[in-house]
N, C-alpha and C positions, 0 to 999 in steps of 0.2 A: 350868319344867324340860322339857327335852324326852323327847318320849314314847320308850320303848324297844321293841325290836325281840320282845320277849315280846308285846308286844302284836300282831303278828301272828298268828294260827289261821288252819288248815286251810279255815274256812268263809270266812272274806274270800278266799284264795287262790281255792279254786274256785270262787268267785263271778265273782273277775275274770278268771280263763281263758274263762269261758263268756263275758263279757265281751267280752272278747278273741277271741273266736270258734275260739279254741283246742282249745277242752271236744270229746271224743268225743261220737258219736252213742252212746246208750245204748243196748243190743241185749239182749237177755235170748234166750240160749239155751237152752229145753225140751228134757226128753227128749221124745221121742215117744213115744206112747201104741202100742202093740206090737199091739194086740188077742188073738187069740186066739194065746197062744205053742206052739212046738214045744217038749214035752221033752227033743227030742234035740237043740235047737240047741245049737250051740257059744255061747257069751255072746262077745259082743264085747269086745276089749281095750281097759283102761281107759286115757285120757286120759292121756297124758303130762302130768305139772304146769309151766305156765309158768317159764323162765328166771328166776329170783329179778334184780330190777330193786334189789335193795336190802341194804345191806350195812353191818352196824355194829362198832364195837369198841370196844379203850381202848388205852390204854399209860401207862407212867410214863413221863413227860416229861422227861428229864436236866437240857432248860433252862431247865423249870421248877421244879426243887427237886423231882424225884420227885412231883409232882401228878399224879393219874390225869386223866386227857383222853381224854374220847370223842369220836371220831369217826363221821363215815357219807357211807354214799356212794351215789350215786343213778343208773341207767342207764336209757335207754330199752330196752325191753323187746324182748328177742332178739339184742340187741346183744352177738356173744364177741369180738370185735374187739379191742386195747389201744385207747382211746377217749382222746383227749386232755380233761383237766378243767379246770372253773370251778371254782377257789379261792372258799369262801364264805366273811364272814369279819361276824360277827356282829357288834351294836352291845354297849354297853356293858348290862351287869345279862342280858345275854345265854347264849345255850349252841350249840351241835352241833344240838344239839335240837329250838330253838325252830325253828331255819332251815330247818330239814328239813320241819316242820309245816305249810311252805308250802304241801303239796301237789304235791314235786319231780318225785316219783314218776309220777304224772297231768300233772305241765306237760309233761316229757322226750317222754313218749308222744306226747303231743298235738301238740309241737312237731316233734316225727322226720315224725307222719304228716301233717303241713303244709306238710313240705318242708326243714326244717334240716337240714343234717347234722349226723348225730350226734355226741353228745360226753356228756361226764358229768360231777356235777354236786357238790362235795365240802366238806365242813363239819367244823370241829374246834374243842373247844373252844377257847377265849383268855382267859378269866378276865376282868378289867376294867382291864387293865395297857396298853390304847392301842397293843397290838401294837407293843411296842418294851420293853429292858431295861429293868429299873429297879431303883431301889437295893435294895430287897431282894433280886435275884439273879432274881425272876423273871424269862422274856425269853419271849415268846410268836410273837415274832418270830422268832426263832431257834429254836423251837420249828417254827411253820411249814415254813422253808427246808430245816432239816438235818434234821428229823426225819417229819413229816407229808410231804412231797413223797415221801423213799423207800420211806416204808410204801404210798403212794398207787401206785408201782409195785410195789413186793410184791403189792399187790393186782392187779394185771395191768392199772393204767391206765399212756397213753403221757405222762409228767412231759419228755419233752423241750422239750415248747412249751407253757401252762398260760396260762391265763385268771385272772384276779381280779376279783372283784365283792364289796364291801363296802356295809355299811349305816351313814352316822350312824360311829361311833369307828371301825365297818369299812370304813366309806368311806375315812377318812385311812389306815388300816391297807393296804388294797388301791394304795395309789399308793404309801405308804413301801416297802413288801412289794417290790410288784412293780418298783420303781425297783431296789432292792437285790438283786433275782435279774437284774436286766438286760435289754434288750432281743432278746438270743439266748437268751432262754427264756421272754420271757414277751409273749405276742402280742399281749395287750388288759390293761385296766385297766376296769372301769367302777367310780365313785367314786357314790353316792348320798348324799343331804345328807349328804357328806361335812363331819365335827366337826374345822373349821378354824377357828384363831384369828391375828391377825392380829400379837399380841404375844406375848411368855410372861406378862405380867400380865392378860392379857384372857381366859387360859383357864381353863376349868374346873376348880372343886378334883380334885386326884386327876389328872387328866389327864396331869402331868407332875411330877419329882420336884423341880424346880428350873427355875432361867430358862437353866441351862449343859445343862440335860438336854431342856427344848425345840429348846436353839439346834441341840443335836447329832444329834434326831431329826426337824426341819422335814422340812416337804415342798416347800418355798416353793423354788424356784428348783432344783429339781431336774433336770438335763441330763436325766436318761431323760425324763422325763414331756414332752419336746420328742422322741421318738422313738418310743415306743412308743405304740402309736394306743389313744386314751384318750377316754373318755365323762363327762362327769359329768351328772349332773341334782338339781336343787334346783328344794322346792317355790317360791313366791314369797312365802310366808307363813315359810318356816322360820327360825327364829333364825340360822339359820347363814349367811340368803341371802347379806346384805352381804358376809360375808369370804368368803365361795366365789364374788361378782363379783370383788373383789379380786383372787380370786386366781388367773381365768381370766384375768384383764389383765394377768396378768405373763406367764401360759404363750408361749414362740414361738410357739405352733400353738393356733387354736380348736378347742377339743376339741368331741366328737360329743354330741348333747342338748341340754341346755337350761336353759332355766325355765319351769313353769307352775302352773297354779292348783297350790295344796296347801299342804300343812304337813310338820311333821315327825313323819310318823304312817305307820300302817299303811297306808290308804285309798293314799295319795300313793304311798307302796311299791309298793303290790301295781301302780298303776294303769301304772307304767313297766316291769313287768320284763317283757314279751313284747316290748317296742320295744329294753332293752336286751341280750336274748340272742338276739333278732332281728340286729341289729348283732352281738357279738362273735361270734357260730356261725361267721359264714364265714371269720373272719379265723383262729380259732383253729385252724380245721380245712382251712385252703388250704396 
């Protein structure tokens, strides 16, 4: 079974930024010691509190059946700018939550004072429905597009041109997703062991409602995904690798990434995302 995106913590994240050579210098700012005070000084004015980097909520979902969904969103810090975002889009038995626990908050930072320009960084829940309708009436897909995209400008982020990066069920989610908003709106794709199958009998229980409700939500030969500049990466160990060569072998265009050592785990996760938010930063934001 392949492992889920819960499996990712905060301690693996900033493990692999410092890694990554990302990680701030640690600085601890003292007060200084005053010595002998004046009575009659005036006291100095306290500290304005940093720009809040971080931002949560819910709503009831319309196109999900009235399902509460939380979302959150992530900024690098001092950023009032509208910030164009990376659509995060979690794996299956996943949340809003888990993805966030990445340690988004400290990567954005880390990454702004490295050089990226900025952008911001956005997660909602999806439930376990493969980001697409299904018979039940759920649709997290349409959840996404008509609903999460406007709120994400309510919030004062710029939704005209939007990133997608998916893990494992959000890997295939972020190439359906972002096929479906277009290439006039969606600037990158990055797909991670993206949970690709190569038939409707080859996939996973649950994954899909029927072999008519695979065929209608493929991602297999999708015209955008020839247009909009696209990453994937798979471990070489992952259950998925086979069908995501397959399925690089059909795209018109070698997409950005790869394959390398890993699995279908955290470790592998964590050890790409600086290479690929490295890659879509400038595209999202040119």
């Amino acid at each position: 079974m392949m492992a889920l995106m819960s499996s990712i913590n905060r301690r693996e994240m900033l493990a692999f930024s410092l890694r990554a050579g990302l990680a701030t210098a640690a600085g601890a700012v003292g007060a200084s010691a005053l010595g002998t005070a004046v009575a009659s000084a005036v006291p100095p004015a306290p500290l304005a509190p940093p720009a809040a980097t971080y931002t949560t909520g819910s709503f009831a979902s319309a196109a999900r059946g009235g399902a509460v969904t939380n979302w959150a969103i992530a900024r690098p810090p001092g950023q009032t700018e509208p910030l164009r975002p990376v659509i995060l889009l979690h794996g299956k038995g996943s949340s809003a939550n888990t993805v966030m626990s990445m340690g988004v908050e400290q990567f954005l930072a880390d990454a702004v004072r490295a050089g990226l320009p900025p952008f911001a960084m956005a997660a909602v829940d999806g439930g376990d429905g493969y980001w697409h309708r299904r018979a039940s009436g759920d649709d997290s897909g349409a959840m996404v597009l008509d609903e999460f995209l406007p709120l994400l400008a309510e919030q004062g982020l710029d939704t005209s041109r939007v990133g997608f990066l998916g893990w494992s069920m959000g890997g295939y989610g972020a190439m359906l997703l972002g096929s479906r908003l277009g290439p006039a709106r969606t600037a990158a794709i990055c797909a991670v062991s993206p949970a690709l199958w190569t038939s409707p009998g080859a996939a996973a229980p649950g994954a899909f409602d029927s072999a008519a409700d695979y065929e209608a939500n493929s991602v297999w030969g999708l015209p955008a995904l020839g247009v909009i500049p696209l990453r994937i990466d798979c471990g070489d160990d992952d259950p998925f690798s086979s069908a995501t060569q397959q399925f690089i072998a059909q795209l018109p265009t070698p997409p950005a990434g790869g394959f390398s050592p890993g699995g279908h785990n955290a470790s592998f996760w964590s050890s790409q995302l600086t290479g690929e938010l490295s890659w879509m930063a400038p595209i999202l934001t040119g």
